[in-house]
C-alpha positions as CSV (number, residue, x, y, z in Angstrom):
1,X,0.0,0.0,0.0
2,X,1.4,3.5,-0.7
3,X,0.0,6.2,0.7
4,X,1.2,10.0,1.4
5,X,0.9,12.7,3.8
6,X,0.1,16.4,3.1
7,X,2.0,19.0,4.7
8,X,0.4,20.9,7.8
9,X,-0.7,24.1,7.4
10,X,0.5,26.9,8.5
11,X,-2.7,27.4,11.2
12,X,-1.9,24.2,12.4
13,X,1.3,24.9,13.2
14,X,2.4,24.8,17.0
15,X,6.0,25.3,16.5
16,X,6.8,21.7,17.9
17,X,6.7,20.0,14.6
18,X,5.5,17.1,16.2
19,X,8.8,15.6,16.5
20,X,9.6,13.1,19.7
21,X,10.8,15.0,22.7
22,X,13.6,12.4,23.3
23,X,14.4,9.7,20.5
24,X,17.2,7.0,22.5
25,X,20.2,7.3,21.5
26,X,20.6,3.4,19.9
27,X,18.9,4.4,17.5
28,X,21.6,6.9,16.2
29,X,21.9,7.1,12.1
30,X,25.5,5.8,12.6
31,X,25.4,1.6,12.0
32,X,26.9,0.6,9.1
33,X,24.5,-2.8,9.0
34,X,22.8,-4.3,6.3
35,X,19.8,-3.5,5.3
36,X,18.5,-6.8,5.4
37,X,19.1,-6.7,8.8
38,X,17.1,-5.3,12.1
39,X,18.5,-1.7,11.7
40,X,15.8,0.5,13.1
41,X,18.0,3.7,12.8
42,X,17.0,7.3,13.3
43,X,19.0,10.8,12.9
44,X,17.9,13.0,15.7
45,X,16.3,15.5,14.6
46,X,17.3,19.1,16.5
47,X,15.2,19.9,19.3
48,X,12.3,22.5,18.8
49,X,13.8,25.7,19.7
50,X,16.4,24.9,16.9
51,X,13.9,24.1,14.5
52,X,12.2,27.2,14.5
53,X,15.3,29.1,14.3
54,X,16.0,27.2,11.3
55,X,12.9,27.8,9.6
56,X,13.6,31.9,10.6
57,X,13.8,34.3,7.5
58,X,17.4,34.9,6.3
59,X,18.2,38.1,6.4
60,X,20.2,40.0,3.7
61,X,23.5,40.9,3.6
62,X,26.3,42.5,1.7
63,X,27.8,40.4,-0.8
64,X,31.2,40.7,1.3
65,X,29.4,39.6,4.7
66,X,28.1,37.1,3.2
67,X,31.0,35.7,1.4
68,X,32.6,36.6,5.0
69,X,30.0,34.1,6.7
70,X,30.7,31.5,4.2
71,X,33.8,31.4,5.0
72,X,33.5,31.4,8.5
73,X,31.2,28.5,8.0
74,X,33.7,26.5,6.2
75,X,36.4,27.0,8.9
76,X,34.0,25.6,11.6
77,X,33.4,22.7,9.3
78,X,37.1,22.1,8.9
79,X,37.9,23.0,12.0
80,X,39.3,19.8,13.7
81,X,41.7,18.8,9.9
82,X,42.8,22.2,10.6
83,X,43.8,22.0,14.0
84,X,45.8,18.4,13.2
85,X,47.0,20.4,9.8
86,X,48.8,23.5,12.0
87,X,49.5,21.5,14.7
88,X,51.5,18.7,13.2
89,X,53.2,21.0,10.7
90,X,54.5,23.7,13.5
91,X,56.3,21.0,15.3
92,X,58.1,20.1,12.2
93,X,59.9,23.4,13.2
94,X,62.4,24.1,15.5
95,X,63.8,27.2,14.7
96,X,62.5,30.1,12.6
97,X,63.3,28.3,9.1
98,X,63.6,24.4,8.6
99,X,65.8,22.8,6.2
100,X,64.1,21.3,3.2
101,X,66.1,17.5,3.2
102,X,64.5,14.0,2.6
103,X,63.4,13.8,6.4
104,X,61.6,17.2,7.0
105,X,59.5,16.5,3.4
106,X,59.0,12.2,4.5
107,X,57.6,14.0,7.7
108,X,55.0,16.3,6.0
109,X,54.2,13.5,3.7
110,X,53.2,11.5,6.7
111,X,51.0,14.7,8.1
112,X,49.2,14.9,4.9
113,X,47.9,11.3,4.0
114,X,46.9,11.5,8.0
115,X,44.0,14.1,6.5
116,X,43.1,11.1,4.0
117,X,43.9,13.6,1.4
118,X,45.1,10.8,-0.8
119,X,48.8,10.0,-1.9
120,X,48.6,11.5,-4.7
121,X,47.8,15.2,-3.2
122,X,50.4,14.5,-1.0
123,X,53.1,13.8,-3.4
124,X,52.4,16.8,-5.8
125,X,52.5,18.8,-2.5
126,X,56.0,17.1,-1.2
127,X,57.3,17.9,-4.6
128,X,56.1,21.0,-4.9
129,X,58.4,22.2,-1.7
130,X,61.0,19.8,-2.9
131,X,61.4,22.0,-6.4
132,X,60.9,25.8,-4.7
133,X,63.3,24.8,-1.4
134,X,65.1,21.8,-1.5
135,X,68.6,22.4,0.5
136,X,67.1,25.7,1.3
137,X,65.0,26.9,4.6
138,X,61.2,27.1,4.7
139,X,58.7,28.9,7.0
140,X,55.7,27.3,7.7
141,X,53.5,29.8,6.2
142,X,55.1,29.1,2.8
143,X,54.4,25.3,3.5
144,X,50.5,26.4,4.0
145,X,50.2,28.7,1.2
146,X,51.8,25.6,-1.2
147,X,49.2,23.1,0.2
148,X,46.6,25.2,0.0
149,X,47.1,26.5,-3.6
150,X,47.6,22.9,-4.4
151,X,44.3,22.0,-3.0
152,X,42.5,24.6,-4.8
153,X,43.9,24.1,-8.0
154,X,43.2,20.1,-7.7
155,X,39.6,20.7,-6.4
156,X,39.4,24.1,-9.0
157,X,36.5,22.5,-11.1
158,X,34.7,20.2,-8.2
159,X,32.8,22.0,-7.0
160,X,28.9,22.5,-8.3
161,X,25.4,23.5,-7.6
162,X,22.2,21.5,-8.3
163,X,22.0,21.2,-11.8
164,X,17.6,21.0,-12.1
165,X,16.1,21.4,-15.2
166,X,13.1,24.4,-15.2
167,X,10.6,22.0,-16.2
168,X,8.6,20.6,-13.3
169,X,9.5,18.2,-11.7
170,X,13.2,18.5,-11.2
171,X,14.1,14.5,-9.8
172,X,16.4,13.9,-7.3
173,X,17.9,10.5,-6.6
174,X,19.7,10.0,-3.3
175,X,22.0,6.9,-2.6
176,X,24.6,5.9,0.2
177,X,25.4,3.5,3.0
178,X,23.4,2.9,6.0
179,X,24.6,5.8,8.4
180,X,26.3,8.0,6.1
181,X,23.7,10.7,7.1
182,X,21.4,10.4,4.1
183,X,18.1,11.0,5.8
184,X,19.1,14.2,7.3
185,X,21.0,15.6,4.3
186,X,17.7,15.0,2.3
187,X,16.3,16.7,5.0
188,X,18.9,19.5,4.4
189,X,18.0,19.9,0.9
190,X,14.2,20.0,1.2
191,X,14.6,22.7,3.3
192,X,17.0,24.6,1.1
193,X,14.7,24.4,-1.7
194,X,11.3,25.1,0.3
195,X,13.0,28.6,1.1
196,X,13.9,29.6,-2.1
197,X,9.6,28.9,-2.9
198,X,9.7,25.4,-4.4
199,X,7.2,22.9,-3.8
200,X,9.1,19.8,-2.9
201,X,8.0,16.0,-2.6
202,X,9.5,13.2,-0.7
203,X,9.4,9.7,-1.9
204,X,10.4,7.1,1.2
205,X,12.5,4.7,-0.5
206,X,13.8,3.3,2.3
207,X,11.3,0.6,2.8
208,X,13.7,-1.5,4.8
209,X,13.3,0.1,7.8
210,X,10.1,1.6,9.3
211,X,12.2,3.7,11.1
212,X,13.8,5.3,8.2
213,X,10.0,6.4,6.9
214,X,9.0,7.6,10.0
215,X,12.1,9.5,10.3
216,X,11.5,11.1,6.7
217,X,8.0,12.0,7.6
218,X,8.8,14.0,10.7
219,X,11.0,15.8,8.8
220,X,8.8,16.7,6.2
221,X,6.0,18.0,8.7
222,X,8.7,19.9,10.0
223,X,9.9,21.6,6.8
224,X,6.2,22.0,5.3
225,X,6.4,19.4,2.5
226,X,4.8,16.4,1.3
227,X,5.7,12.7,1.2
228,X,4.8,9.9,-0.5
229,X,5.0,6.3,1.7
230,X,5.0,2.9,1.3
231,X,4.3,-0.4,3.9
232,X,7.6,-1.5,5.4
233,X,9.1,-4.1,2.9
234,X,7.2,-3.2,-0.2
235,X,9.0,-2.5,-2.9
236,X,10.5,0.8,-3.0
237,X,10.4,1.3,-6.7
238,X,7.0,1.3,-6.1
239,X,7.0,4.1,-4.2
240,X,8.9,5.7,-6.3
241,X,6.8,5.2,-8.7
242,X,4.1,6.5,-6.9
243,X,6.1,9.5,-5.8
244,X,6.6,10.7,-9.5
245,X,2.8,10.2,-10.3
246,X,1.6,12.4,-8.2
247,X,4.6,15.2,-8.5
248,X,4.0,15.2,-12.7
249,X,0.0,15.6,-12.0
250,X,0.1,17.9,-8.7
251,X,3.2,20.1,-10.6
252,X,5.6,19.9,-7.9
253,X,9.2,21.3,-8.6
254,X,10.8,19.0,-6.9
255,X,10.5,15.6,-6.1
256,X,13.8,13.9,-3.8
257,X,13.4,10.0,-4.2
258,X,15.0,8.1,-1.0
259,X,17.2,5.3,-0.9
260,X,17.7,2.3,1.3
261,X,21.1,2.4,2.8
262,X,23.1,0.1,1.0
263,X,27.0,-1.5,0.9
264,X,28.4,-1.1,-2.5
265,X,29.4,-4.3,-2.8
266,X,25.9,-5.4,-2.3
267,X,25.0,-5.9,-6.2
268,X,21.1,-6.9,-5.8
269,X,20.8,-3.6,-4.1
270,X,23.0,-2.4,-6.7
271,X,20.6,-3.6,-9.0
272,X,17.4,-2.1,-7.4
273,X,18.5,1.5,-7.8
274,X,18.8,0.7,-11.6
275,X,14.9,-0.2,-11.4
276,X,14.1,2.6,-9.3
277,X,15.5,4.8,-12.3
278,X,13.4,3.1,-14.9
279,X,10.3,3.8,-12.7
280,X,11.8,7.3,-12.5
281,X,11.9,7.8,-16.3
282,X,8.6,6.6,-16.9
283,X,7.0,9.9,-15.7
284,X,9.9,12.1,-16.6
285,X,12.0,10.7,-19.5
286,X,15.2,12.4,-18.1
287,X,14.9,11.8,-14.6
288,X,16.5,11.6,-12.3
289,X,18.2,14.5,-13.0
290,X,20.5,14.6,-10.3
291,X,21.6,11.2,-8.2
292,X,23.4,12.4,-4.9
293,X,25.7,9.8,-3.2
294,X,26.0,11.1,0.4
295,X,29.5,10.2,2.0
296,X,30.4,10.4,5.7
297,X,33.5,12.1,6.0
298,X,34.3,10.3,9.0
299,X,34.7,7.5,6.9
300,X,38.2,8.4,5.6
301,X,39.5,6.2,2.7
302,X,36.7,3.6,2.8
303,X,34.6,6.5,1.7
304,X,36.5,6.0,-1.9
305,X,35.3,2.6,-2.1
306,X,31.9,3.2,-1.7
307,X,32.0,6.8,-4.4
308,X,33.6,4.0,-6.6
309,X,30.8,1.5,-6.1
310,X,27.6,3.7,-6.5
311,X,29.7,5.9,-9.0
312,X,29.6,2.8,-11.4
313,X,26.1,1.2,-10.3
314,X,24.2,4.0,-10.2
315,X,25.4,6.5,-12.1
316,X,26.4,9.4,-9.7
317,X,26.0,13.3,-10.7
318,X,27.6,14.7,-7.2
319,X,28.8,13.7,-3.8
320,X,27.1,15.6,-0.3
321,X,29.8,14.8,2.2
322,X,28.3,14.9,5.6
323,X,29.4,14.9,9.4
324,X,32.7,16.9,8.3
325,X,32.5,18.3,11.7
326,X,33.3,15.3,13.1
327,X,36.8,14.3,11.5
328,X,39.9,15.5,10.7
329,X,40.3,13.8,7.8
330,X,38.7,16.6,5.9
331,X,40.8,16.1,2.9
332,X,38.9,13.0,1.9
333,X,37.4,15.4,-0.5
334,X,40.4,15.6,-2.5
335,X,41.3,11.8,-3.8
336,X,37.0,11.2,-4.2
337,X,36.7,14.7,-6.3
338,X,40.3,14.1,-8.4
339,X,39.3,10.0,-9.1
340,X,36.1,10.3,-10.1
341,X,35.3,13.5,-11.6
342,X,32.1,14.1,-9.3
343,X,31.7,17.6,-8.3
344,X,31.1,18.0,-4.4
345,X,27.4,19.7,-4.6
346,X,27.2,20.1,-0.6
347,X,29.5,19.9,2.4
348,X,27.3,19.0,5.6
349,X,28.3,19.9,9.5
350,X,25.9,19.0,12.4
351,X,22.1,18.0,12.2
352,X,20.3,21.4,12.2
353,X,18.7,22.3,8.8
354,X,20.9,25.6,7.3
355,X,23.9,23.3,8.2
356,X,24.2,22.2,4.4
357,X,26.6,24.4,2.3
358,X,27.4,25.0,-1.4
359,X,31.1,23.5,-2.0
360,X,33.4,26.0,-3.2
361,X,36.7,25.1,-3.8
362,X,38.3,27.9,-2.6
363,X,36.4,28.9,0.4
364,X,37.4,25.1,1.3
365,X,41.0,25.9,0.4
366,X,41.3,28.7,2.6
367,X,39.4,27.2,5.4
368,X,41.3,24.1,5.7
369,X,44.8,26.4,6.4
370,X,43.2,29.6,7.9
């Protein structure tokens, strides 16, 4: 059965959202099990309070504050690969300039691959000081400015906004691993678009878990959009299926199609995503017209497995990196966006709606060595 839920009204509203007071903290959006598996997982949504400061009007800046504020966002995101970043490299020093010899730059080396930027940022980078100072003294600001003109240049054309057609509806495919923070960045996105005036529709893939639905729906009562559901185990192209109908014949804008966590090495599932976009196309013959694979930063290198997986079964446009706040291994970004070609659409921190961010390369750049 597949049914959906219209938004609440704005009369209705009593500012709580209806979302659980206290939602136990085992059932945390962080297990990496299989779908097939018991895995009644939630994200906690924020409390109330924070809610309704998230659903405040933005107000509007100067182009220069606001490019100040993004910015400023980016270095919290980055914050704790920044700290291991300037850390590690000041106590390569012990005087005012360091000598530039095979142990100082086997040193740094080690520093960078510990941000899982990948050995082959870290090489360029090495070299880079090896050709401008070998058998000659560096400071450690010239180090910084090196890296991070590397990493800008390397991550130059990576970075990407939604690319949605103007024809109603734009489609949105969203993939990842259990607990790689998919529900809430879908969350994220709804949000995004509801402020800027588009009507948005959910489709709860995720007919694994019950959980993951329920989850889904309090988020779109929260946000003020609609959802299309299906009974726990049905099939989820189904719903999708479903979901499309009724955005082509209501005239949505956007419809975001949910996903059940999968491993990519799980080729049935694998397999199931290719369905879900035939269903997809039989509404709209170009949908979807984005598929987002959501990584958790936190992850580290295992993350470029998985973009390698779902880049080749289910045809990725863009990567959403979530939970950057909670790693230092920030410069994940790097080997993902330079091995596959996917431009990072979003850089997630924390679970409160705004915190979702547009990727810009060089905001990121400065960031991770302010």
């Amino acid at each position: 059965m597949i049914f959906w839920k219209k938004k609440k009204s704005a009369s209705n509203d009593d500012g709580t959202g209806n979302i659980p007071a206290n939602i136990p903290e085992s059932l945390s959006e962080r297990s990496q099990e299989s779908p097939s598996e018991d895995a009644s997982v939630l994200e906690t949504p924020p409390d109330s309070q924070s809610m309704a400061q998230a659903d405040a009007p933005v107000p509007e800046v100067a182009s220069s504050e606001a490019a100040s504020t993004k910015v400023s966002w980016f270095k919290r995101a980055l914050q704790k690969t920044n700290d291991l970043l300037r850390t590690d490299i000041r106590d390569l020093w012990k005087s005012e300039g360091e000598l530039v010899d095979e142990a100082f730059l086997s040193n740094l080396y080690a520093i960078l691959i510990r941000t899982d930027m990948g050995p082959s940022m870290a090489t360029k980078i090495k070299e880079s000081i090896h050709d401008q100072y070998r058998a000659r003294k560096v400071h450690q600001e010239d180090v910084l400015r090196i890296i991070r003109d590397r990493v800008a240049e390397s991550l130059k054309s990576k970075g990407g906004t939604l690319n949605l057609p103007d024809t109603k509806p734009a489609v949105i495919l969203v993939v990842g691993v259990n607990g790689s923070g998919k529900t809430t960045s879908i969350a994220k996105i709804a949000h995004r678009l509801t402020r800027q005036g588009k009507r948005v529709l959910l489709a709860a893939g995720d007919t694994f878990r019950a959980a993951a639905v329920e989850q889904l729906r309090i988020w779109a009562d929260r946000i003020g959009c609609d959802i299309v559901m299906g009974d726990q185990g049905s099939d989820p192209a189904s719903v999708a299926f479903k979901a499309m109908q009724r955005a082509v014949e209501e005239g949505y804008d956007v419809c975001i199609v949910d996903t059940a966590g999968r491993l990519q090495t799980q080729s049935h599932l694998m397999q199931q995503l290719e369905k879900i976009k035939r269903v997809l196309q039989k509404h709209v013959e170009t949908a979807p017209h984005e598929v987002l694979l959501v990584l958790d930063a936190t992850a580290g290198q295992n993350a470029i497995s998985q973009a390698k997986g779902f880049s080749e079964a289910a045809g990725c446009t863009g990567i959403v990196l979530s939970k950057l706040d909670g790693t230092a291994k920030g410069g994940v970004i790097i080997p993902i966006a330079e091995q596959f070609g996917l431009p990072v659409k979003f850089i997630g921190i924390g679970e409160k709606l705004p915190d979702l961010q547009e990727f810009s390369p060089d905001d990121f750049a400065a960031a991770l060595f302010s």
